[in-house]
N, C-alpha and C positions, 0 to 999 in steps of 0.2 A: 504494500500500500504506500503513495506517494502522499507527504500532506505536506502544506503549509500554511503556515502563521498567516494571516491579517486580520488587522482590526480587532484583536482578540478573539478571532473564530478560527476555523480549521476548517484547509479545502482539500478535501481528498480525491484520489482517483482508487478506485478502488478494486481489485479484481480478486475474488475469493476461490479460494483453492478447491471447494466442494460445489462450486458452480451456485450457491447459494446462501441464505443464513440460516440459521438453526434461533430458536425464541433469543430474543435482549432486549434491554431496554439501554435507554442511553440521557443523562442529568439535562443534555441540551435539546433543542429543537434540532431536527435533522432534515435537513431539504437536500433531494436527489434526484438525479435523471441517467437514467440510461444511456449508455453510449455504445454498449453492443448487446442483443438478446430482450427479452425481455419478461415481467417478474407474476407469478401468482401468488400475490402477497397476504397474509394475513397478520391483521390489525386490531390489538383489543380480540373482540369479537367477531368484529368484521372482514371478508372477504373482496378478494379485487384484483381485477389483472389493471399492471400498467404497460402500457405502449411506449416506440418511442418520441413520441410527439407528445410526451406527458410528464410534469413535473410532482413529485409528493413530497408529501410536508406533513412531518410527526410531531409532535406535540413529548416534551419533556416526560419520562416515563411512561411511556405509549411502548408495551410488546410487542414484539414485530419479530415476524419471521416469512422469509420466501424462499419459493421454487424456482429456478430459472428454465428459458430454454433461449439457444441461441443456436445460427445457424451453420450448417457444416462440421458442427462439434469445434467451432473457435470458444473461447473464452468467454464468460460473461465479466462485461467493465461496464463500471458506473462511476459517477461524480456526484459525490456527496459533502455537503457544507453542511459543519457542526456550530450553531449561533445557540450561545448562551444566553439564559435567558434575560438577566441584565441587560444583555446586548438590543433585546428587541423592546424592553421596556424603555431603554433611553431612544429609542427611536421615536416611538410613539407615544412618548410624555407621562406612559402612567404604568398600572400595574401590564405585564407581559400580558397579552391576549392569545387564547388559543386558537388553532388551527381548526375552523369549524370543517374541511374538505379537506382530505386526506392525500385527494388526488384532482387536479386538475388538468385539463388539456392544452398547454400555452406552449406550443412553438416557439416562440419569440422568447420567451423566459428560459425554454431549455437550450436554446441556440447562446444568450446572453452567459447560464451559468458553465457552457463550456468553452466558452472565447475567454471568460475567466481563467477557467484553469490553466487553457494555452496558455494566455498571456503571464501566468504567474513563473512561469518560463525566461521573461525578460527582466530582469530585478533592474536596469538601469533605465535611465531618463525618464524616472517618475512613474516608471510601469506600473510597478504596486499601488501607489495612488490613484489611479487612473482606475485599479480593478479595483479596490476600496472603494469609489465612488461606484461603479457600477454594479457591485453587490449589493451598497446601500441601496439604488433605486432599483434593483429585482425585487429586492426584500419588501418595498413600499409596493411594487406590485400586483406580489404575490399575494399580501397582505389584503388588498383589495378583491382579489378575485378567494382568495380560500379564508379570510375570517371579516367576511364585510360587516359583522354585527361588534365592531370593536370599536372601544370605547374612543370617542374622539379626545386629541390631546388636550391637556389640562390647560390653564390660564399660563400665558406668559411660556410656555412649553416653546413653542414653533414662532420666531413673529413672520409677520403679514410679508408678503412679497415689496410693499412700500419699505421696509423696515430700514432705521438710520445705518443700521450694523450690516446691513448687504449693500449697501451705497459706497459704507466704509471699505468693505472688502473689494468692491470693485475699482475703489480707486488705488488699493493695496497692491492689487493686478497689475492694473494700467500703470502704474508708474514704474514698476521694474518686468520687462519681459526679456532681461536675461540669463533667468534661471526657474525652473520649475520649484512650485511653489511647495511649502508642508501645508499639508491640507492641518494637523496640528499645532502649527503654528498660527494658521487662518480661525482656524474653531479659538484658540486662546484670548487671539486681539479681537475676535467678535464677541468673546462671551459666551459663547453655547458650545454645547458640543460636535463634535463631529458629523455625527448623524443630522444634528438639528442643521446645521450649517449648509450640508449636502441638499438636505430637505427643502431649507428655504432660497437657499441660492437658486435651484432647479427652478419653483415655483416662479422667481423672481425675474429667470432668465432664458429659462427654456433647456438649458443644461448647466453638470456639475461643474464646481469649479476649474477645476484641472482642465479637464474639456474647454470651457470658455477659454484660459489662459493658453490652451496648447493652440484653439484656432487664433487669439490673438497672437504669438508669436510667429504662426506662418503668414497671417495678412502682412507682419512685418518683413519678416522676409521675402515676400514676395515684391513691398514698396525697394526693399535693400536692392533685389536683385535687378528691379528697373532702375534702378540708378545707378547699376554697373557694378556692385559689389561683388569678388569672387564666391562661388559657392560654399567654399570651405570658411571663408570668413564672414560668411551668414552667419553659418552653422554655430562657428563658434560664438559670435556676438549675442543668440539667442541662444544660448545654454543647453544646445544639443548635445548630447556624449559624444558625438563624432559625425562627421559628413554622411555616414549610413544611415542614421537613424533621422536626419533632418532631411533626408532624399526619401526614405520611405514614409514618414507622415506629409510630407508635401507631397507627394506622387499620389497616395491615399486620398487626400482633402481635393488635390486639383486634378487629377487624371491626366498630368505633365509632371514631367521629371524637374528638379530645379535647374538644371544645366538649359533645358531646352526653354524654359520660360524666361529664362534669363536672355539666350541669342533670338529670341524673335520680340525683345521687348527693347533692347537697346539699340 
């Protein structure tokens, strides 16, 4: 089993020797998706196969145990994220809410928790940041679609998308875009926490932070490179780890290479 640290949870890949689980339970909430085979699971009491176009989500001391089957006799692998329950309470402002739906059918969430794990593959230029933020807003999603009867956050929990402290942070942004930022350093000088920070900044902006400051430093570099600046001293002036990784999120973001948007712009 492959895991890692973020954010105080644990992302695992996970591939079991007996093609299956035998009964556990586990102190944290447990959200998984399949990545080869797939599971006839029993839950508590309850019975279920999951597919894999389909995300589940256990609820703190919840029994579980499954069956696999996968095809051609390969392997069954899964990705499993373990979030303490702390971790979902400071999310959503009050006491942890249970998972009313066990299993939901979200595409889009299970594509998201395994572009996670890839990514947790690149520890530089702010990668873990980047998937921290995007675990935080699976988790806000998932939340919506498997426990909608949860409690809305408390007073002064989350503030408003107007809020003085996201204005603040965006001028935080904007004034240095030569180094990718701590999203814990960002939660500190705003006052909230991490989660709450991701939350409202999203609300505020349309996306997390990290994200906003990653497409503001390639709009800069893209004004750098019409002005004739070599690629590699882009790269560096915007806090890239290296000319590779500031070629492949501008080639991502603009569908051109930075070399080639540079010769048909000067």
């Amino acid at each position: 089993m492959q895991v890692r640290e973020v954010n105080g949870t644990q992302l695992a890949v996970v591939t079991p020797a007996s093609g299956g689980f035998a009964r556990h339970s586990h102190d944290e909430y447990v959200i998984s998706v399949n990545v080869r085979g797939r599971e006839r699971v029993r839950l508590d009491r309850a019975s279920f196969e999951v597919d894999l176009d389909e995300v589940t989500a256990y609820n703190p001391g919840q029994v579980q145990s499954c069956t696999t089957r996968t095809p051609g006799g390969t392997a069954f692998t899964c990705v499993s994220w373990y979030v303490r329950p702390e971790v979902l309470g400071g999310l959503v402002g009050g006491p942890p809410p249970d998972f009313s739906r066990p299993v939901v059918r979200a595409p889009e969430l299970r594509r998201e928790l395994l572009r996670a794990a890839r990514h947790l593959g690149e520890a530089r230029d702010g990668a873990l940041m980047l998937v921290e933020e995007r675990l935080t807003l699976l988790l806000l999603r998932l939340l919506d679609l498997a426990a909608p009867a949860r409690r809305p956050p408390g007073p002064g929990s989350a503030p408003a998308p107007g809020d003085v402290r996201i204005a603040a942070v965006l001028d935080r942004l904007r004034a240095d875009l030569s180094r990718a930022p701590s999203l814990a350093d960002l939660a500190d000088e705003a006052g909230m926490s991490r989660e709450h920070l991701v939350r409202s900044f999203t609300r505020a902006t349309g996306c997390p932070p990290y994200a906003w400051h990653l497409q503001a430093r390639l709009a800069e570099g893209r004004r750098r490179l019409r002005g004739g600046q070599a690629v590699a001293e882009v790269a560096h002036g915007l806090g890239f780890a290296d000319q590779a990784h500031f070629h492949r999120h501008f080639t991502a973001a603009y569908a051109i290479t930075p070399g080639r948007y540079r010769a048909v712009n000067i």
